[in-house]
C-alpha positions in Angstrom: 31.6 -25.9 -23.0 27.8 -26.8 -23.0 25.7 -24.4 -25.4 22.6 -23.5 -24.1 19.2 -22.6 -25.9 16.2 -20.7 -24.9 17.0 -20.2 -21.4 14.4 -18.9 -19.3 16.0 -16.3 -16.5 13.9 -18.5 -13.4 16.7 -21.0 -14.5 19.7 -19.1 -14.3 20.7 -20.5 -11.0 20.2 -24.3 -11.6 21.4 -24.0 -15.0 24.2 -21.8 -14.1 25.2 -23.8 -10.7 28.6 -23.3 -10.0 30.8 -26.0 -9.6 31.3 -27.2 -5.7 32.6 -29.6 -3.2 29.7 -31.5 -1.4 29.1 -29.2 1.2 28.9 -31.2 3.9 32.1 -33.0 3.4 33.7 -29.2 3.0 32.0 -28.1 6.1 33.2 -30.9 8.0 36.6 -31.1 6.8 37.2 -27.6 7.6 35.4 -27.1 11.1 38.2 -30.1 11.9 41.4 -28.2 10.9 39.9 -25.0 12.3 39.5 -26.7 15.7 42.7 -28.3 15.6 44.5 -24.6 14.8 42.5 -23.3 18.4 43.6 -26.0 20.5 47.3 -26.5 18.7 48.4 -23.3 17.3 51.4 -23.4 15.6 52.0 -27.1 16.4 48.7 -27.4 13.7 50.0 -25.1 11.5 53.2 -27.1 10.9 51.6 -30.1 11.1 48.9 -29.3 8.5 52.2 -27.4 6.1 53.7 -30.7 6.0 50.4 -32.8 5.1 48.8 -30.4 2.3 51.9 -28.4 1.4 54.2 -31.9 1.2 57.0 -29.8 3.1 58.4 -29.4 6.6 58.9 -26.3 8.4 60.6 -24.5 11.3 60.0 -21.4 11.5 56.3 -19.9 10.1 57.8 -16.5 9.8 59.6 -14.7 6.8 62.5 -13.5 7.7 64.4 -10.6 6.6 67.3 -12.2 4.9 64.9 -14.3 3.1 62.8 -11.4 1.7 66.5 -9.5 0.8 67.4 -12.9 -0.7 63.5 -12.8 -2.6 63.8 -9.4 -3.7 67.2 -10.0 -5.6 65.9 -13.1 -7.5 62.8 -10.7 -9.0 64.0 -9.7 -12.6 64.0 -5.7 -13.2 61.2 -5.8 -16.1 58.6 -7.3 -13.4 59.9 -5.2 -10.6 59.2 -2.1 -12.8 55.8 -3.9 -14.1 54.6 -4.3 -10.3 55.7 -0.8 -9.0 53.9 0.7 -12.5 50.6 -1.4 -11.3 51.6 -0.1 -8.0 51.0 3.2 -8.6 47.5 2.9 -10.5 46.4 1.1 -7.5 47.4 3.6 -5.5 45.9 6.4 -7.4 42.5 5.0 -7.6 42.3 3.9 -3.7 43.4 7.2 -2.7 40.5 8.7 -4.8 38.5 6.7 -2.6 39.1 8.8 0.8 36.3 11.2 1.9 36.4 14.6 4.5 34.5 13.9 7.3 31.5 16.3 7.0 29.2 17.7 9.8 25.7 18.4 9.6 23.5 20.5 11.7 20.4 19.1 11.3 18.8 21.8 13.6 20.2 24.2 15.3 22.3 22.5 18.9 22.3 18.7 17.1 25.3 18.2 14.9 25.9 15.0 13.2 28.8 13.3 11.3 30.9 10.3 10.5 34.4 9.9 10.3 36.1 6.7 9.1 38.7 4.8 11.7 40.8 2.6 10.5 40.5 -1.2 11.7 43.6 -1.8 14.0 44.7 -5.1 12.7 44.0 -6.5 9.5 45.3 -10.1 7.9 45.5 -10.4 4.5 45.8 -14.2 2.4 47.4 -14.6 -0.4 47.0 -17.4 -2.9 50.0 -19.3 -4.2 48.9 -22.8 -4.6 49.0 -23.5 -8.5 49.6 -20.1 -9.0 51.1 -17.3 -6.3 49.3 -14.4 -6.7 51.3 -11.7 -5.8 48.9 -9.2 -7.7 46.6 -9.8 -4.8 49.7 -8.2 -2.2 48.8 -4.9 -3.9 45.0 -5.2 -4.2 44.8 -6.1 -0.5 48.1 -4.1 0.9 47.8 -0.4 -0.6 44.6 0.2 0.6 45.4 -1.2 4.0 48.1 1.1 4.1 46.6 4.0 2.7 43.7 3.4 5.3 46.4 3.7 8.4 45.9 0.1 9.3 48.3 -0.3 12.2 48.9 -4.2 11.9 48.9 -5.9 8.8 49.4 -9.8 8.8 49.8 -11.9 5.9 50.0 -15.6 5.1 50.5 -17.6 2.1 51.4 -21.1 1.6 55.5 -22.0 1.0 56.7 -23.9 -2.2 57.8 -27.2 -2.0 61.4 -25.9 -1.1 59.4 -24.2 1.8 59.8 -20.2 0.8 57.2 -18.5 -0.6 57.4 -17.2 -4.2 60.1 -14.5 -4.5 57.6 -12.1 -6.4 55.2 -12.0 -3.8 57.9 -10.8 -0.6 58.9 -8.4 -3.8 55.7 -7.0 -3.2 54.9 -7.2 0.0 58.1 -5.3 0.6 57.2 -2.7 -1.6 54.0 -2.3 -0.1 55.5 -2.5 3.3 54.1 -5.4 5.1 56.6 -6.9 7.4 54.7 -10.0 9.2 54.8 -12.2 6.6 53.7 -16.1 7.5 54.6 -18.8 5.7 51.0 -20.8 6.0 48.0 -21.4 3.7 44.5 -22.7 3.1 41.6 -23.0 5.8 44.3 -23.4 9.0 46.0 -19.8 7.9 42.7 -18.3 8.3 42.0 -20.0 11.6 45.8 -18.8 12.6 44.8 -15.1 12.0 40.9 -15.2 13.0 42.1 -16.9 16.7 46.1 -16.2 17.0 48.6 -18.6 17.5 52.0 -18.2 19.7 54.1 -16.9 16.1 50.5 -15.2 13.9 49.0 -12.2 15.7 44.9 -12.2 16.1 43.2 -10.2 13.6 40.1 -7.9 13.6 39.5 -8.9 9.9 40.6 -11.2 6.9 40.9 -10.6 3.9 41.6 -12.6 0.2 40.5 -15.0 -2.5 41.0 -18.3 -2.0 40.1 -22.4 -3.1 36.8 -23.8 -1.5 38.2 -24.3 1.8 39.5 -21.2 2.5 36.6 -19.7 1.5 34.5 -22.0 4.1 37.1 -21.3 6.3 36.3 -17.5 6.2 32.9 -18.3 6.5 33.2 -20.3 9.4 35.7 -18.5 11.5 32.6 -15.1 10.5 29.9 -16.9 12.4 32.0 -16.7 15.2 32.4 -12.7 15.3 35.6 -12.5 13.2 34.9 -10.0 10.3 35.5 -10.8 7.0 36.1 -9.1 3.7 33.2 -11.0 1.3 32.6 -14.4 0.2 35.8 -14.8 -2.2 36.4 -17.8 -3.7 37.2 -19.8 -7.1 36.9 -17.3 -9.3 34.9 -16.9 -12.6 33.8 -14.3 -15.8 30.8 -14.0 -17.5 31.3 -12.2 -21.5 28.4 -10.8 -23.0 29.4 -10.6 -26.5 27.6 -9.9 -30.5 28.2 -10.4 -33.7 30.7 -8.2 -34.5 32.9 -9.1 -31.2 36.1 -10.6 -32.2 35.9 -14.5 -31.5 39.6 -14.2 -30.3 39.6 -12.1 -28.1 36.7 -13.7 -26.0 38.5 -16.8 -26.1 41.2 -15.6 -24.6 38.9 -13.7 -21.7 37.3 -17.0 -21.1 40.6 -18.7 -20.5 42.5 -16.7 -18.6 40.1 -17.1 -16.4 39.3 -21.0 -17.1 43.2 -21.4 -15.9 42.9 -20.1 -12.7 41.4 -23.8 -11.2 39.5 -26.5 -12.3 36.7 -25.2 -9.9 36.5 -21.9 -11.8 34.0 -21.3 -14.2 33.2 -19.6 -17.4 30.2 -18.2 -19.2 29.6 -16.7 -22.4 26.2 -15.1 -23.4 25.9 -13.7 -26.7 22.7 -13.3 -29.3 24.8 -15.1 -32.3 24.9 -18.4 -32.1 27.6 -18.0 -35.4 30.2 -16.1 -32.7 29.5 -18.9 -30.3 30.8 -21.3 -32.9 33.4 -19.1 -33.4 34.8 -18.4 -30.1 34.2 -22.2 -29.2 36.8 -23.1 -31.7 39.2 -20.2 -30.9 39.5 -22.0 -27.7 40.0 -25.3 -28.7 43.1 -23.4 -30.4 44.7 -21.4 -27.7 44.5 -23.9 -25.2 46.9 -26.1 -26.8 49.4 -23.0 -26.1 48.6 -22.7 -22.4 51.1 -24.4 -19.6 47.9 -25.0 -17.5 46.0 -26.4 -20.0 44.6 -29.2 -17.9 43.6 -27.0 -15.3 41.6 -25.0 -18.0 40.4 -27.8 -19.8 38.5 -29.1 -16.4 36.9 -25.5 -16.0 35.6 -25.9 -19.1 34.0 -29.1 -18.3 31.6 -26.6 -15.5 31.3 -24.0 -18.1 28.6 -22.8 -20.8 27.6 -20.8 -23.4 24.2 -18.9 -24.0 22.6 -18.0 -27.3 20.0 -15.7 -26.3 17.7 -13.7 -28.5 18.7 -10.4 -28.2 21.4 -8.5 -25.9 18.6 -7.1 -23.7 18.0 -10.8 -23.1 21.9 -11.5 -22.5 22.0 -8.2 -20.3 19.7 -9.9 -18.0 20.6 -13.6 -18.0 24.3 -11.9 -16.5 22.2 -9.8 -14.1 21.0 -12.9 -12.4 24.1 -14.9 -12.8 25.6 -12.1 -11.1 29.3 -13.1 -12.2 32.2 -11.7 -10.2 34.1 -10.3 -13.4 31.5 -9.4 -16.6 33.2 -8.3 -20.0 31.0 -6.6 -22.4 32.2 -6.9 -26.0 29.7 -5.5 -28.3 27.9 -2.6 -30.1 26.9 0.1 -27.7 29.1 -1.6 -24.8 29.2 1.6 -22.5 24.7 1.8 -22.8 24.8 -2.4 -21.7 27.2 -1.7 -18.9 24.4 1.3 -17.5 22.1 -1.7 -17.7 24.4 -4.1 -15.5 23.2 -4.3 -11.9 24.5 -7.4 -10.5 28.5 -7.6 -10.8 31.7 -7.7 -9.0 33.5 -5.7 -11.8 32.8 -4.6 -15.0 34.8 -4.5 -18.1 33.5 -2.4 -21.1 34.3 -2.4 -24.9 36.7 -5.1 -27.3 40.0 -3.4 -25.6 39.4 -4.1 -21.8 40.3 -7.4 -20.8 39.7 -8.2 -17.3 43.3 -9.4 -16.7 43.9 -5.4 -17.0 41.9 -5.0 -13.5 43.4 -8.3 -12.1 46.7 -6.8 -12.6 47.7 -3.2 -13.3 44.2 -0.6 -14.4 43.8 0.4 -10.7 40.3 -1.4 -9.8 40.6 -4.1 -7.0 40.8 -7.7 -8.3 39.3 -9.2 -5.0 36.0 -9.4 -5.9 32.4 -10.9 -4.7 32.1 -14.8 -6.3 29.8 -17.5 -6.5 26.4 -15.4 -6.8 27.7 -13.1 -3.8 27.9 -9.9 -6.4 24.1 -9.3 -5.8 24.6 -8.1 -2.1 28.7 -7.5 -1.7 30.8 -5.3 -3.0 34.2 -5.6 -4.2 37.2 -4.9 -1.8 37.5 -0.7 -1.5 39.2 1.6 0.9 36.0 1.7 2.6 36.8 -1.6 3.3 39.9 -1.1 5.6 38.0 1.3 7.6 35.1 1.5 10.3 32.8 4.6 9.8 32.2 5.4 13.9 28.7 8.4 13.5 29.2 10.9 16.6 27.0 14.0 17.7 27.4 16.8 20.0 23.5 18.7 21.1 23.5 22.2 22.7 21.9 23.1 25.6 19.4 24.9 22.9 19.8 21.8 20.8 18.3 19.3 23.6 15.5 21.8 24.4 14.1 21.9 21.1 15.0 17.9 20.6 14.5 16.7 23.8 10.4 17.0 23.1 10.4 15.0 20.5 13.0 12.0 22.1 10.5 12.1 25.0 6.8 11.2 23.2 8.7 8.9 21.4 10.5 6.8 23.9 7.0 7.1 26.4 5.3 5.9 22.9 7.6 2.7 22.9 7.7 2.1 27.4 10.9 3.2 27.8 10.5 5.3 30.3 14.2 5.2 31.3 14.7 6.9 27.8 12.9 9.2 28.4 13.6 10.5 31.5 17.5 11.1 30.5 15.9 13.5 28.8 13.6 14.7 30.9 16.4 15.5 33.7 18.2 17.5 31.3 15.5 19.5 30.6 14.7 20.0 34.0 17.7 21.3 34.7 17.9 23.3 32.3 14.3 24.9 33.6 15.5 25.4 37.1 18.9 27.6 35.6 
């Protein structure tokens, strides 16, 4: 990791940059195997699963006896571990629901909102260098527990073409049944355009590499909704002197294992923790099974002394990291101070693999800068608010006044007079 001095926050983005393909290679590349998915379908899709994938294919669809099959080979302790995380997921998404309330803004107008859930959803799930069958709950239970009638997911097969047997665990417990064995840029053109085996979507939603994010992008611009721009992931640590350098460490590579275009940033106001924690890594990562991956991450990654926490508390504001751990004195004030994150981990005993996993909080989360406008992925999410309203025929006489100047004001005319017809009507009763 770099280790960066005096950094002045007008900086933060060059200084900061986040590691990336040349964009328009990615662009290109992408538009091509979106294109090829519209005009080929499934033929692409199996095409593309034996070029990136290395495996042939043919069927795109899980079946049932391969999910049966899946379910048995998923040892009891992570069965038990998934259906705990399960149920903390669950809690908190429920929380999230709201009674539609209606307002009478004067008497005869009524006013309210009521959330609709979006018909068909499709939902990617990572397993490249890692399956990520955490990600089936973030993105299934509150699909479900929105009413979501159709819920498509995809995620790329093994080289033994299945995908991993934790993940159609999962999906079965959640109770997603269309279940595609496709990843990377060409699923999300499958479920943003339909293909002959992968239902159209109304939205798409998941983490993914560069291309899928691009991909999600891409497919947006033309009228396909999409969850957020999701892609390699990162954490930011703001972190003291009386932090413990272990513990950082080991925030900064779990997520520095993830991919080699993930990145990692610590910002702390002692230069002697940074030291510290710098050679806490260079221990544990000789322990980790992806220590290459890490190791490459690291190469994108930094370290900021600044003077004071105030300091460090805005340097991550402008970064605007997807996950931000705060692990120092007076954690809970810093994290009222944090404006700009995906989600936010407080105090030396929350480590943000708790949220990726089991607390309850939704893992799929804003990257790459996108914190500063985009939420993480909620309930609200899932669901379309539709507004309605319902006027009296004492409600439009003491509106419809007011709706006329204004739409004569602005040359409407036509505005106005379905108004004014109503209120002559009304005149001539």
């Amino acid at each position: 990791m770099e280790i960066i001095k005096n950094i002045e926050l007008s900086a933060v983005d060059s200084i900061l940059k986040r590691p990336g393909l040349e964009n328009d290679y990615l662009e290109g590349a992408v538009k091509n195997i979106i294109q090829r998915v519209k005009t080929s379908g499934d033929e692409a899709l199996i095409d593309f699963t034996s070029q990136f994938d290395k495996v042939d294919l043919n069927e795109l669809q899980v079946s049932e006896t391969e999910i049966t099959t899946a379910i048995g080979q998923v040892s009891e302790n992570l069965k038990n571990a998934i259906t705990q995380a399960k149920q903390n997921i669950e809690a908190f998404h429920k929380s999230q629901k709201r009674e539609t309330v209606k307002i009478e803004n004067q008497p005869g107008v009524t006013c309210w909102r009521k959330s609709v859930p979006i018909q068909k959803v499709g939902l990617y799930i990572p397993g490249g260098t890692a399956p990520l069958f955490s990600t089936v709950l973030m993105l299934g239970i509150p699909a479900v527990i929105a009413g979501c009638k159709e819920i498509v997911m995809c995620s790329p097969p093994n080289s033994e073409g299945k995908i991993d047997p934790a993940i159609l665990f999962t999906a079965n417990l959640v109770g997603i049944k269309k279940i595609y064995k496709v990843g990377g840029a060409q699923s999300i053109a499958a479920m943003a355009y339909g293909t002959a085996s992968i239902p159209k979507v109304d939205k798409i939603f998941g983490p993914g590499n560069q291309y899928v994010t691009k991909a999600k992008q891409l497919v947006n611009m033309e009228g396909v909704s999409i969850d957020m721009p999701a892609g390699p992931s990162e954490v930011a640590v703001i972190a003291d002197d009386i932090a413990e350098p272990s513990f950082i460490a080991a925030d900064l590579l779990s997520q520095a294992e993830h991919g080699v275009d993930s990145q990692v940033i610590l910002i702390s106001s002692s230069e002697n923790l940074v030291t510290e924690v710098l050679n806490a890594i260079d221990t544990q990562i000789e322990q980790l099974p992806r220590k290459d991956i890490a190791l490459e991450c690291l190469k994108n990654s930094k370290a900021v002394i600044t003077k004071s926490l105030e300091e460090a508390t805005d340097v991550s504001n402008s970064y605007a990291p997807e996950h931000l751990i705060i692990n120092c004195k007076n954690a809970s004030s810093i994290a009222e101070n944090i404006t700009q994150a995906g989600s936010v981990f407080i105090g030396a005993y929350t480590p943000e693999s708790a949220g990726d996993y089991a607390s309850g909080t939704n893992h799929t989360l804003p990257t790459n800068g996108a914190a500063r406008a985009y939420s993480g992925v909620s309930l609200d999410s899932f669901v379309k608010e539709i507004t309605f309203q319902e006027i009296t025929e004492e409600g439009i006489t003491k509106l419809g006044p007011v709706v006329e100047t204004m739409a004569e004001a602005e040359q409407l005319i036509a505005h106005k007079k379905a108004v004014s017809i109503r209120l002559q009507k009304l005149n001539e009763q």
